[in-house]
C-alpha positions as a Markdown table, in Angstrom:
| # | Residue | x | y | z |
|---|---|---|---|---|
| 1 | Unk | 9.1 | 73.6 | -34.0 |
| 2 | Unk | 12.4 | 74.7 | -32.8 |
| 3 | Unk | 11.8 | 77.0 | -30.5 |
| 4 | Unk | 9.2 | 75.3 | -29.2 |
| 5 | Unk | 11.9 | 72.2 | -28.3 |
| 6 | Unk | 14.3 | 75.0 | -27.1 |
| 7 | Unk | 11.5 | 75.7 | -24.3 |
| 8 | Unk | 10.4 | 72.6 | -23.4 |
| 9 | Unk | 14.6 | 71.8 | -23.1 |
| 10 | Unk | 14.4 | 74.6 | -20.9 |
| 11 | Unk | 11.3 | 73.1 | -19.3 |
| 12 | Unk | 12.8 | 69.8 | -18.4 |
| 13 | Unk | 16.8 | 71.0 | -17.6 |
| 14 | Unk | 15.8 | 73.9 | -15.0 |
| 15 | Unk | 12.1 | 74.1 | -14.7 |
| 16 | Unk | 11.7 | 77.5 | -16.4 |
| 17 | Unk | 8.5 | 78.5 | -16.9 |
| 18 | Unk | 8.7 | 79.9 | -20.6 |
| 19 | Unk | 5.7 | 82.0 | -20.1 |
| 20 | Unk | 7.9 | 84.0 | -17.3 |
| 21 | Unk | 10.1 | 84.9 | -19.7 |
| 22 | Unk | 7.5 | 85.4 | -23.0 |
| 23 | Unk | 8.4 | 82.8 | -26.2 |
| 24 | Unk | 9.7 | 85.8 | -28.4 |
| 25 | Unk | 12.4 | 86.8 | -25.8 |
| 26 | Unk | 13.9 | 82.9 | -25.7 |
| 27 | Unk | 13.8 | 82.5 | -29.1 |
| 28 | Unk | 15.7 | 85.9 | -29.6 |
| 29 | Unk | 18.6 | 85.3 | -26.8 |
| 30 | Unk | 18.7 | 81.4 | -28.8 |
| 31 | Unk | 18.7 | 82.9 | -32.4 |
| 32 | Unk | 22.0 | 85.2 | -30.5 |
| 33 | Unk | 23.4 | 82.4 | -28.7 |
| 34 | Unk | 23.2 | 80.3 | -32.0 |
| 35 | Unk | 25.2 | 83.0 | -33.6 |
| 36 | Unk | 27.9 | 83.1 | -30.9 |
| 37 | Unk | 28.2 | 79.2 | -30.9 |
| 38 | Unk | 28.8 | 80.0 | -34.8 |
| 39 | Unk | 26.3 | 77.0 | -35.5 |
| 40 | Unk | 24.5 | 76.6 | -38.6 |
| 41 | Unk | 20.8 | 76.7 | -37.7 |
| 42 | Unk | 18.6 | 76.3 | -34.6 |
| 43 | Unk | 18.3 | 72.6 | -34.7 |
| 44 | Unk | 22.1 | 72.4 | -34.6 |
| 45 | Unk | 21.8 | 74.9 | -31.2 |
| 46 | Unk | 19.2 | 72.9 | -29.6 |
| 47 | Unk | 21.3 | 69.5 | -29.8 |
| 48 | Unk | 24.4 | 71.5 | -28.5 |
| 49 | Unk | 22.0 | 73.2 | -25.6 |
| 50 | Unk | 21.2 | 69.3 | -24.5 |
| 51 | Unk | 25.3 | 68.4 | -23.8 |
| 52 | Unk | 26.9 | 71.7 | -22.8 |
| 53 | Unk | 25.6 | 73.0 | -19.3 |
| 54 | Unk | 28.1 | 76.2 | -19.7 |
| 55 | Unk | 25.8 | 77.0 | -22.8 |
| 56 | Unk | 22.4 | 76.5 | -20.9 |
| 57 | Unk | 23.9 | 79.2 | -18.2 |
| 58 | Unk | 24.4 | 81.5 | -20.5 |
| 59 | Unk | 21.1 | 81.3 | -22.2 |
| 60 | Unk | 19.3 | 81.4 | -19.1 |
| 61 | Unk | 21.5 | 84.7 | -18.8 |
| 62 | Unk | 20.6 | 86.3 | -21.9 |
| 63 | Unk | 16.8 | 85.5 | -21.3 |
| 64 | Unk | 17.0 | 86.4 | -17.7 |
| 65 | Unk | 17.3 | 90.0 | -16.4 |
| 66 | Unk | 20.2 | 90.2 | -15.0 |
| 67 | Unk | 19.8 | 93.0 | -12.5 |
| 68 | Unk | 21.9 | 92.9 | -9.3 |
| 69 | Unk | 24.1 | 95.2 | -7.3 |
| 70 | Unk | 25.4 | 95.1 | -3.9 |
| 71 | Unk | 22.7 | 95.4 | -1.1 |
| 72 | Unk | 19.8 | 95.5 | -3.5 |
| 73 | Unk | 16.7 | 96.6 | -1.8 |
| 74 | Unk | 18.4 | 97.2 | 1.5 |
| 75 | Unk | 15.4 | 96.0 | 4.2 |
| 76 | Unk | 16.1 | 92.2 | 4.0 |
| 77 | Unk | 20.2 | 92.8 | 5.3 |
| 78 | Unk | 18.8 | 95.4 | 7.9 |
| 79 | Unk | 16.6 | 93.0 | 9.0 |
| 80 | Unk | 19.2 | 90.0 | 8.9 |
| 81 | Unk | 21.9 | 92.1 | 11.0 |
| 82 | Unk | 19.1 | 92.3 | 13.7 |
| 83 | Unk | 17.8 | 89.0 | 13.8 |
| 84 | Unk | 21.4 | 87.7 | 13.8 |
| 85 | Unk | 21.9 | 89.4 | 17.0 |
| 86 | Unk | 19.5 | 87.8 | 18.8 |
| 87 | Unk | 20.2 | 84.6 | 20.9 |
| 88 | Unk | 18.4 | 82.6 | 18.9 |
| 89 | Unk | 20.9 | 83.0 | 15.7 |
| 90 | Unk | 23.7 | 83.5 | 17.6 |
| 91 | Unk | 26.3 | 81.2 | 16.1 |
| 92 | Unk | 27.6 | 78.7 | 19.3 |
| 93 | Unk | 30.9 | 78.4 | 19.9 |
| 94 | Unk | 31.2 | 75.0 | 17.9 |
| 95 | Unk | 29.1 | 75.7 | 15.0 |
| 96 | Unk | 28.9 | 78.4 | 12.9 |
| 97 | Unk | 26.1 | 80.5 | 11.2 |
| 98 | Unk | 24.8 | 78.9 | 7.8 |
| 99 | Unk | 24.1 | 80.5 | 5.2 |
| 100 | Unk | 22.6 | 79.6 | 1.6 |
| 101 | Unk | 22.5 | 81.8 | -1.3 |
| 102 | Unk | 20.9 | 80.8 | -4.7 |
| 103 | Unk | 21.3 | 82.0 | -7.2 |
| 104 | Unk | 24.3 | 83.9 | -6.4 |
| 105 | Unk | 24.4 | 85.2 | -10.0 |
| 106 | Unk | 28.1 | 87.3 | -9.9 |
| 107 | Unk | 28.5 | 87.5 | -5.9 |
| 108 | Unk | 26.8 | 90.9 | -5.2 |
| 109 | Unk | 23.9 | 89.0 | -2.9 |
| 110 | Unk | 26.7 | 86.8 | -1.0 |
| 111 | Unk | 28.8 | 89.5 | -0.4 |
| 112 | Unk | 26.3 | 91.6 | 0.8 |
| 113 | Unk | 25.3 | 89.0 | 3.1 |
| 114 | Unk | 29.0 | 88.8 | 4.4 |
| 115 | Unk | 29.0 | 92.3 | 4.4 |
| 116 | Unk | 26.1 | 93.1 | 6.8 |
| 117 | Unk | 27.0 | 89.9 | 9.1 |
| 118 | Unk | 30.7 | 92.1 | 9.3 |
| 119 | Unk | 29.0 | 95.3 | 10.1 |
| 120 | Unk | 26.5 | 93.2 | 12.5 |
| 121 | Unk | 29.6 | 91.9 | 14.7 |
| 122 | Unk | 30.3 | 88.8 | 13.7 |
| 123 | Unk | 33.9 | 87.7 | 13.3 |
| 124 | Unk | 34.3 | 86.0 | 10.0 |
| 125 | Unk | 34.6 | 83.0 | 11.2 |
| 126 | Unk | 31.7 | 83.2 | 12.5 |
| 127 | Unk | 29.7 | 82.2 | 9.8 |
| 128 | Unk | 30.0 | 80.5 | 6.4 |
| 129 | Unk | 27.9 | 81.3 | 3.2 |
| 130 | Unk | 27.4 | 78.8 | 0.4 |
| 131 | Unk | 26.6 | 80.6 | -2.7 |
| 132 | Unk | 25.3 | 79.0 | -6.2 |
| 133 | Unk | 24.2 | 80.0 | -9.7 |
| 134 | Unk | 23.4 | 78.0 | -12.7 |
| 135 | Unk | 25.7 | 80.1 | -14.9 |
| 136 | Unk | 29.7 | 79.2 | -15.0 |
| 137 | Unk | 30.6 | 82.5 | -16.0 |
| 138 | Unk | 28.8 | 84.0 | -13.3 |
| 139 | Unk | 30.2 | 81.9 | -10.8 |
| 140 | Unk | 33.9 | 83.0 | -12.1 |
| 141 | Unk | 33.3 | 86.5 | -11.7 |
| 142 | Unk | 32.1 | 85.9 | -8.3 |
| 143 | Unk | 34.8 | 84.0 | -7.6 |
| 144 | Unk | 37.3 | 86.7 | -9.2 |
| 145 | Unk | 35.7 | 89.1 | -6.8 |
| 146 | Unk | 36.1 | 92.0 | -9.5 |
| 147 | Unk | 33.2 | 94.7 | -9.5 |
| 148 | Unk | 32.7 | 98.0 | -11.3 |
| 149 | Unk | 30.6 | 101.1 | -10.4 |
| 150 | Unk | 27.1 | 99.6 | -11.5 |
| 151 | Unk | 27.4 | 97.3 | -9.0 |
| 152 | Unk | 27.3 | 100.2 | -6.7 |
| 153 | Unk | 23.7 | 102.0 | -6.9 |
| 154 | Unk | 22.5 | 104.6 | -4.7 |
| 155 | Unk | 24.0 | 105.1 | -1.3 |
| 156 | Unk | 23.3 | 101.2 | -0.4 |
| 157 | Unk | 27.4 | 100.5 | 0.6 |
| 158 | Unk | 28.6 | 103.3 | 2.5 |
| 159 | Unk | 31.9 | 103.1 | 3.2 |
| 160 | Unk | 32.7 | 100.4 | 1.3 |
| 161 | Unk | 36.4 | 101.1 | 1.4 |
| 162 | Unk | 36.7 | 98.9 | 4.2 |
| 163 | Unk | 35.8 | 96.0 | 1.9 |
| 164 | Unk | 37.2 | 97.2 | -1.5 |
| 165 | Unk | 40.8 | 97.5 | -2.6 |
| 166 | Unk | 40.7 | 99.7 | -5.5 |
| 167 | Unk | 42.5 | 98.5 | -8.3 |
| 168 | Unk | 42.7 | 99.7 | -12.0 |
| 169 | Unk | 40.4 | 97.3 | -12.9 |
| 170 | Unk | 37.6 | 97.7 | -10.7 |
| 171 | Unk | 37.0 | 97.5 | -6.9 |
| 172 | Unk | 38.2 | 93.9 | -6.2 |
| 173 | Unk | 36.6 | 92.3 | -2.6 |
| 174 | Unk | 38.8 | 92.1 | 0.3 |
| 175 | Unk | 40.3 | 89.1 | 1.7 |
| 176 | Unk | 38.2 | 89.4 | 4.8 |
| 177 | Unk | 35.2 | 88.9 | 2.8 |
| 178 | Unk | 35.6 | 86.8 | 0.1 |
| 179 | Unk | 37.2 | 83.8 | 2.4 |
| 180 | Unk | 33.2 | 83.5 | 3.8 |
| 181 | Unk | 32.1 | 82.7 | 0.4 |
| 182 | Unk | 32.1 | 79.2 | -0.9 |
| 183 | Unk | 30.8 | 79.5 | -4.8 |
| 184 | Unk | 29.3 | 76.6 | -6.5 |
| 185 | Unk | 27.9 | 76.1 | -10.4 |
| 186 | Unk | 24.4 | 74.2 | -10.2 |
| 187 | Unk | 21.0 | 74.7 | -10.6 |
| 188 | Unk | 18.5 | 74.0 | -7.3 |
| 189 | Unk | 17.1 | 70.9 | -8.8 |
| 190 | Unk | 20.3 | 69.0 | -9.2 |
| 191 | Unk | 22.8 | 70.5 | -7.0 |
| 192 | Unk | 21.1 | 70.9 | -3.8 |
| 193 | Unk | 19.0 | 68.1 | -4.1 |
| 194 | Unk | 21.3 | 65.6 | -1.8 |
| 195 | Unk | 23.3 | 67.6 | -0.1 |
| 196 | Unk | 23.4 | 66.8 | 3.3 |
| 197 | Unk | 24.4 | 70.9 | 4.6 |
| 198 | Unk | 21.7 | 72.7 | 6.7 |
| 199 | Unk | 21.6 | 76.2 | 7.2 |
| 200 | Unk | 20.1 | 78.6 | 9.4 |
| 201 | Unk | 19.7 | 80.9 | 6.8 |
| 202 | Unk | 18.2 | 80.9 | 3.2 |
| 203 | Unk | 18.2 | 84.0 | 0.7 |
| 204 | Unk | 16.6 | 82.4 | -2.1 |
| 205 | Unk | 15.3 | 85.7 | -3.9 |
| 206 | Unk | 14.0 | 86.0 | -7.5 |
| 207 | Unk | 14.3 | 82.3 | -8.6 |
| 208 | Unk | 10.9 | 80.8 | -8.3 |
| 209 | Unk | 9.4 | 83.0 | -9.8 |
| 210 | Unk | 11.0 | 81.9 | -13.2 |
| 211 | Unk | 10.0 | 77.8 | -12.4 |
| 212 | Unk | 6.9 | 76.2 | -13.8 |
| 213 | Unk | 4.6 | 74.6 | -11.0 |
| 214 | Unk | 6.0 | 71.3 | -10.4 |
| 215 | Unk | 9.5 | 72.9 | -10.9 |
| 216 | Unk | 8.6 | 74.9 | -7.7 |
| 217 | Unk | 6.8 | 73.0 | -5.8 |
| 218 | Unk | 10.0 | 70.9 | -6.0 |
| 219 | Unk | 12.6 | 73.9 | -5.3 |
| 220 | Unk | 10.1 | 74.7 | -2.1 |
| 221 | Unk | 10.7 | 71.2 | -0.9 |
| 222 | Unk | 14.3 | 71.2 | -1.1 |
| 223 | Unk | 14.6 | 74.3 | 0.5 |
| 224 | Unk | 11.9 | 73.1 | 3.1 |
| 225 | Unk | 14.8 | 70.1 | 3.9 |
| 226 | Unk | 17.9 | 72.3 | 3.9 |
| 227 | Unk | 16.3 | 75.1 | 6.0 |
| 228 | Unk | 17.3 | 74.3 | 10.0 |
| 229 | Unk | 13.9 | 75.2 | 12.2 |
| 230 | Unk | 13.5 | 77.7 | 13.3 |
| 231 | Unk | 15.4 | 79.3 | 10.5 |
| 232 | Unk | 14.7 | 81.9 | 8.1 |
| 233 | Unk | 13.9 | 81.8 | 4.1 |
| 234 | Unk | 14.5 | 85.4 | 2.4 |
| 235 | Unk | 12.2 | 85.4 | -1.1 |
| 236 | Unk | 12.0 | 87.9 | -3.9 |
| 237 | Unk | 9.6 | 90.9 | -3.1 |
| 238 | Unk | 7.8 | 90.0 | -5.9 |
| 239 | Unk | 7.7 | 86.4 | -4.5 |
| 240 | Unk | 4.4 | 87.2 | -2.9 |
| 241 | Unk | 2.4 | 84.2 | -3.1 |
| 242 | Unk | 5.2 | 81.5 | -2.0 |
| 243 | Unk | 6.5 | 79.8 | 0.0 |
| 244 | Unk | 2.6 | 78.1 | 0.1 |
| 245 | Unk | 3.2 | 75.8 | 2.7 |
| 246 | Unk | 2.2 | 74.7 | 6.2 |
| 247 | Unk | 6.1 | 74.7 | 7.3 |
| 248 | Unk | 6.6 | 78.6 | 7.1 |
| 249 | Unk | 5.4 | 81.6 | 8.5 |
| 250 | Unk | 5.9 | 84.9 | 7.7 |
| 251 | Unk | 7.8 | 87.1 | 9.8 |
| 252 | Unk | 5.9 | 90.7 | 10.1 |
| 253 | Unk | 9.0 | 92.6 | 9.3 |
| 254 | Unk | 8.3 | 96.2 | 7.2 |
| 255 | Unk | 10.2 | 95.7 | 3.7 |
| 256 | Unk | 11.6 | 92.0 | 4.2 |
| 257 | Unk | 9.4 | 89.3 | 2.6 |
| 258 | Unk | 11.0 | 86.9 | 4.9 |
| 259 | Unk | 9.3 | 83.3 | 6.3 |
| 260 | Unk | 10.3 | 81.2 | 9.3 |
| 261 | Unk | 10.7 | 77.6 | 9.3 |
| 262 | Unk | 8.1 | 76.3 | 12.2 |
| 263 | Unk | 8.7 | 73.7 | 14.7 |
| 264 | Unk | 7.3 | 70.1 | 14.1 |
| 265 | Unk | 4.8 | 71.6 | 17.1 |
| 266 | Unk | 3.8 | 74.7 | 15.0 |
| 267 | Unk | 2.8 | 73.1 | 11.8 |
| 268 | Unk | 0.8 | 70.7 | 13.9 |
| 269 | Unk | -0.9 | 73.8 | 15.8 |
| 270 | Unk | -1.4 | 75.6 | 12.2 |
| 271 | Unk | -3.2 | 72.8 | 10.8 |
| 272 | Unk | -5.8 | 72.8 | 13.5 |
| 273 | Unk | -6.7 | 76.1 | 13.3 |
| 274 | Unk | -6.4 | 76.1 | 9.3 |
| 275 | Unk | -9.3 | 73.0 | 9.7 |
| 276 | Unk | -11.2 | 75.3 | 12.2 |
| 277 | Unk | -11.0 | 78.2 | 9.5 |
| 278 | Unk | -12.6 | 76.0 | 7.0 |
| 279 | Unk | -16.1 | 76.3 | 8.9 |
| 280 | Unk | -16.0 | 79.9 | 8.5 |
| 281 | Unk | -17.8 | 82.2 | 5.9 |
| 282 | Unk | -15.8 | 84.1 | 3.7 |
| 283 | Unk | -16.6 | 87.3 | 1.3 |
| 284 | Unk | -14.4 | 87.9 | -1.6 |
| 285 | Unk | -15.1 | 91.4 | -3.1 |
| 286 | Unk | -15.3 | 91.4 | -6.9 |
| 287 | Unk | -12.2 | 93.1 | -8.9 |
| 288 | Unk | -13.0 | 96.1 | -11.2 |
| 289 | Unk | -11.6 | 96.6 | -14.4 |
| 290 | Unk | -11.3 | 100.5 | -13.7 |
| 291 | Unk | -8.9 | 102.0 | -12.3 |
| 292 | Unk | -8.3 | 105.5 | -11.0 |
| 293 | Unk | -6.3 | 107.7 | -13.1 |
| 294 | Unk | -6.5 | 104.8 | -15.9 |
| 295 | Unk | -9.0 | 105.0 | -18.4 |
| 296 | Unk | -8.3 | 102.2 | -20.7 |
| 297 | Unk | -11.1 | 102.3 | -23.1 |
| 298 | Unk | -14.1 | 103.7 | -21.4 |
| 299 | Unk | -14.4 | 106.1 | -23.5 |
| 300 | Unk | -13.9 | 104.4 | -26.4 |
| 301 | Unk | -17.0 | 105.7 | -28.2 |
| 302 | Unk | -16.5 | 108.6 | -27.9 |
| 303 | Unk | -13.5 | 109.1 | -28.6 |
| 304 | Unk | -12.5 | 109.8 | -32.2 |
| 305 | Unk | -10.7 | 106.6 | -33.4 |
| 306 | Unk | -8.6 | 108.6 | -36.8 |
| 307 | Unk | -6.3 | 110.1 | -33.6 |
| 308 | Unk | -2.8 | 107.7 | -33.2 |
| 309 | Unk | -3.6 | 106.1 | -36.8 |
| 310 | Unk | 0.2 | 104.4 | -36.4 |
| 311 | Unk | 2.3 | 103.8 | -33.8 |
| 312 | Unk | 5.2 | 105.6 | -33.5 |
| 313 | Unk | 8.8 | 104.6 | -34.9 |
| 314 | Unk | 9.7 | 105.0 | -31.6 |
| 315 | Unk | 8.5 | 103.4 | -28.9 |
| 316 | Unk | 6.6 | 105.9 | -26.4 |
| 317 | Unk | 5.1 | 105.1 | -22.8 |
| 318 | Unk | 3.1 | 108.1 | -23.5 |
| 319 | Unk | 1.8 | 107.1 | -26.9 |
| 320 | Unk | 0.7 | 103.6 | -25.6 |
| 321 | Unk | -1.2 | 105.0 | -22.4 |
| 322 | Unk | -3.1 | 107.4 | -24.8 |
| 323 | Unk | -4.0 | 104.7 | -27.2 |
| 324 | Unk | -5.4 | 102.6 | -23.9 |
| 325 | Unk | -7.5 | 105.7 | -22.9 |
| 326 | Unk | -8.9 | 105.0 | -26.1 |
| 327 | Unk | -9.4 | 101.3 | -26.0 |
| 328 | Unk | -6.6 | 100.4 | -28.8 |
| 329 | Unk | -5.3 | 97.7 | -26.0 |
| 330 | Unk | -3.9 | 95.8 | -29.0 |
| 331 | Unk | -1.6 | 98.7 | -30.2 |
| 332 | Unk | -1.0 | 99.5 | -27.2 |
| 333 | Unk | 0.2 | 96.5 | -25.8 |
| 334 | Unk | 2.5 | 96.4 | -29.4 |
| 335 | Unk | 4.1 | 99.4 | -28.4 |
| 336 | Unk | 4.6 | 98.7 | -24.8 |
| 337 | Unk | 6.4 | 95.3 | -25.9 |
| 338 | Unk | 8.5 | 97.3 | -28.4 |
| 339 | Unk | 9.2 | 99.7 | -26.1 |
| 340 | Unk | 10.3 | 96.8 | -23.6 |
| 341 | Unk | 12.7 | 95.9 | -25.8 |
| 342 | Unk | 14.5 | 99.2 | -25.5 |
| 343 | Unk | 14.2 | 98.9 | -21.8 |
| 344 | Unk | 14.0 | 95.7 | -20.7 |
| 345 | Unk | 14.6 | 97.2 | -17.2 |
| 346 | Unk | 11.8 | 99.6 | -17.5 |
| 347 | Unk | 9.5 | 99.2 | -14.6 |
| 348 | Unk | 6.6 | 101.7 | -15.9 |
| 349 | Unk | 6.1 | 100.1 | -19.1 |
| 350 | Unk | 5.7 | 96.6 | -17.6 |
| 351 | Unk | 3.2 | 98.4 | -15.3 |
| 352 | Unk | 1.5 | 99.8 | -18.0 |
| 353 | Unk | 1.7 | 96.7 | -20.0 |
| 354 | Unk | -0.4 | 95.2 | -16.8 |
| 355 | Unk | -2.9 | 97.2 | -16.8 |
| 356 | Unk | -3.4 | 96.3 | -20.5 |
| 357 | Unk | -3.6 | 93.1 | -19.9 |
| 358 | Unk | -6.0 | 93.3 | -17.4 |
| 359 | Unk | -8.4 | 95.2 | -18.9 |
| 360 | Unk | -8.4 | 92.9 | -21.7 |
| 361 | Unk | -9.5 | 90.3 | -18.9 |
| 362 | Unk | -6.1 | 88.1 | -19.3 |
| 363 | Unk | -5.5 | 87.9 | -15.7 |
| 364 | Unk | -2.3 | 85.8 | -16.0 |
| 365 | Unk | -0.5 | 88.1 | -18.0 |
| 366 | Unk | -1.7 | 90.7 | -16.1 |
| 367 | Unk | 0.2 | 89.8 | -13.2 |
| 368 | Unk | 3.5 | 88.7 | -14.5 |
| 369 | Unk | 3.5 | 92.4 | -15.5 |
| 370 | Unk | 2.9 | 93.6 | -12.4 |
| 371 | Unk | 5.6 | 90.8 | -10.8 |
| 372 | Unk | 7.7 | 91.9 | -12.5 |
| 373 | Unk | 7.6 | 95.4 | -12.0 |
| 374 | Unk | 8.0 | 94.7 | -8.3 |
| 375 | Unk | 10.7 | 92.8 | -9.3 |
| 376 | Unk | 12.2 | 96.1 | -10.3 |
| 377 | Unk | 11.0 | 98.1 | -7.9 |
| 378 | Unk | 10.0 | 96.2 | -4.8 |
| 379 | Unk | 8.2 | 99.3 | -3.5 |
| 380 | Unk | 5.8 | 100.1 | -6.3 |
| 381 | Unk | 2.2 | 100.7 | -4.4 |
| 382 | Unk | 0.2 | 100.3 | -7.6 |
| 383 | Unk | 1.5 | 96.9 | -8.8 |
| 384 | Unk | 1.5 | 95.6 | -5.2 |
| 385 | Unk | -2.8 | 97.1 | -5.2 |
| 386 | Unk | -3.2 | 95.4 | -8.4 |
| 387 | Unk | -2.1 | 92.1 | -7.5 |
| 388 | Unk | -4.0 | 92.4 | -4.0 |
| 389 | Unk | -6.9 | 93.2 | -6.2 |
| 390 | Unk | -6.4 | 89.9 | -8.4 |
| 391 | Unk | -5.5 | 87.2 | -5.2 |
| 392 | Unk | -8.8 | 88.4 | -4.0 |
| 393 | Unk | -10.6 | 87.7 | -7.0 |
| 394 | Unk | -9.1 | 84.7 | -7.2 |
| 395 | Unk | -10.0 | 83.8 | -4.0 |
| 396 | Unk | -6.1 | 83.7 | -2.5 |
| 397 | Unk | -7.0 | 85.4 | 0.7 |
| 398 | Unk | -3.7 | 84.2 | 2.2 |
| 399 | Unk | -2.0 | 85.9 | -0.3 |
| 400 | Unk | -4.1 | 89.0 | -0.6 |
| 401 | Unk | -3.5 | 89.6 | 3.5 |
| 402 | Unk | 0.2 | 89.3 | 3.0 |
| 403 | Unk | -0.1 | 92.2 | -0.3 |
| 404 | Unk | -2.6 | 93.9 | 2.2 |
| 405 | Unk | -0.1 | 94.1 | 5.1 |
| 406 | Unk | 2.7 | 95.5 | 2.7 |
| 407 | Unk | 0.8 | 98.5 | 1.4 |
| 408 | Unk | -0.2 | 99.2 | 5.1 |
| 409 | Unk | 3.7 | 99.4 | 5.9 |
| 410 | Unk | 3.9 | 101.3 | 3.0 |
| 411 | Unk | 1.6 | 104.0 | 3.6 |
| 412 | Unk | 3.4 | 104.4 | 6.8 |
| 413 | Unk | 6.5 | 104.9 | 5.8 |
């Protein structure tokens, strides 16, 4: 089958976990890209896929939300300008301050970096950012340094005349800022793989999550070599069970999912105590498939079942959760996927799509719904409880005390 070659291609050129992206959205953006390539059938797409990396970008780009904007979710850069101006990450007078960003996608993330090392005090020679992205076309629009106003959300760049010219394309990046960036097409596998840079420095935020297991037990290692101890890696916020490894900790920073690289000394110190926590007792409360305020079929009975007898031409978030009340989880999981295709950006339907799934007892799904809404919205306190809810069940206490600690800053805030 075609489309299942397409994803195992996929498989073996990046490590894309096709299940993170769902087998009907691949075969749509390759059906699209098959158009645009003006080739005769999928067969013909999939050999041209296998010799043309510019065309792989841009099909990971059409399957891959492509949501970024300058200073997106703002906590990791506040928390970058303070750790830079400590002693510790103070760039010496020989060497500057190292910085990697992958995937780079169109420069928002680099550029933000540069931005909030700027505003920190650094002088931009200070410090030197490597930036990289699978996709060519996205690494020429970085480098072109072009952006318009949807790359500016919220109040997240104030004054960002000081880095803008405005032109009558767009607001094009300043001088000052884009000779920090150094932009590079690859894909973490291959193009990081020998390199022999270090960096202090890592944002490596919404990748893994798209790589199969090996894929990312792989990416982990690379970045494990490239990272300088003690330095610091900066994940996704819905990047909540990795990095899994002896070599990081977490830093306890509100908002920033961010790890340290530990000293040859720490990882030896970890282990002992990690042996020592293997002779303790440990309860792991059961998960419930109720939830407050969601109903999802507990009424079922009792309900009259000639209410809803079609879904609705068009897709409704409202529709679906009433259909769930009444335990139609199969029609209702139609419509959230249909309304997802309107949205694809729509963090409440992929939450409600989560619930679904979970109270149809497919865990796995369950939770790349819920990823993904934080994904969208880092903040969101009810996918963050759900997936506490499921690493406990599952046993992932390590994970479950990181989720814990997040809803505690939460509540706080």
């Amino acid at each position: 089958m075609k489309q299942e070659s397409i994803e195992a291609l996929l498989r073996e050129k990046i490590g894309l976990d096709p299940q993170s992206i769902g087998s009907k959205n691949i075969i749509r953006a390759a059906i699209a890209r098959q158009f645009a390539c003006q080739l005769p059938d999928l067969k013909a797409y999939q050999q041209h896929l296998q010799t043309s990396s510019q065309e792989l970008g841009l099909l990971i780009e059409a399957i891959v939300v492509p949501e970024t904007w300058f200073f997106r979710d703002r906590k990791p850069f506040d928390f970058l300008k303070k750790f830079v101006a400590s002693s510790e990450f103070s760039p010496t007078n020989q060497q500057p301050l190292s910085i990697l960003s992958i995937p780079c996608s169109t420069g928002e993330e680099p550029y933000s970096i540069a931005i909030a090392l700027l505003e920190a005090g650094l002088a931009p020679d200070r410090f030197r950012i490597d930036a990289v992205d699978i996709s060519c076309s996205a690494i020429a629009r970085a480098k072109r340094g072009l952006y318009q106003k949807h790359s500016f959300r919220g109040n997240a760049l104030r004054g960002k005349e000081r880095y803008f010219q405005i032109t009558k394309e767009g607001y094009e990046i300043v001088p000052q800022v884009r000779k920090t960036v150094r932009f590079q097409q690859g894909n973490i596998l291959d193009a990081l793989k020998t390199t022999r840079n270090r960096y202090k420095i890592i944002f490596c935020r919404n990748l893994l999550i798209y790589l199969d297991s090996a894929a990312r037990t792989r990416a982990i290692g690379i970045l494990e070599r490239l990272l300088i101890s003690p330095g610091l890696l900066v994940v996704g916020a819905v990047e909540t069970t990795i990095p899994k490894t002896e070599s990081f900790s977490i830093i306890p920073q509100s908002f920033a999912l961010t790890y340290r690289k530990r000293s040859k000394r720490e990882e030896k110190r970890n282990e002992d105590r990690q042996d020592r926590d293997k002779m303790l007792p440990s309860f792991i409360p059961p998960v419930t498939r109720d939830r407050p305020g969601v109903n999802l079929g507990r009424d079922r009975e009792s309900q009259p079942q000639q209410i809803l007898t079609a879904l609705s031409p068009t897709p409704d978030l409202a529709t679906a959760r009433e259909l769930a009340n009444r335990g139609q989880l199969d029609r209702a999981a139609e419509l959230c996927a249909a309304y997802l295709q309107r949205d694809r950006a729509s963090a409440k339907a992929y939450l409600l799509l989560g619930e679904v799934h979970q109270a149809r007892g497919d865990d796995r799904q369950a939770e790349q719904c819920f990823r993904k809404v934080l994904y969208l919205n880092p903040n969101s306190y009810e996918a963050l409880t759900y997936l506490l809810l499921l690493q406990e069940h599952r046993g992932d206490r390590d994970s479950a005390t990181l989720l814990r600690q997040r809803l505690q800053r939460l509540r706080k805030a």
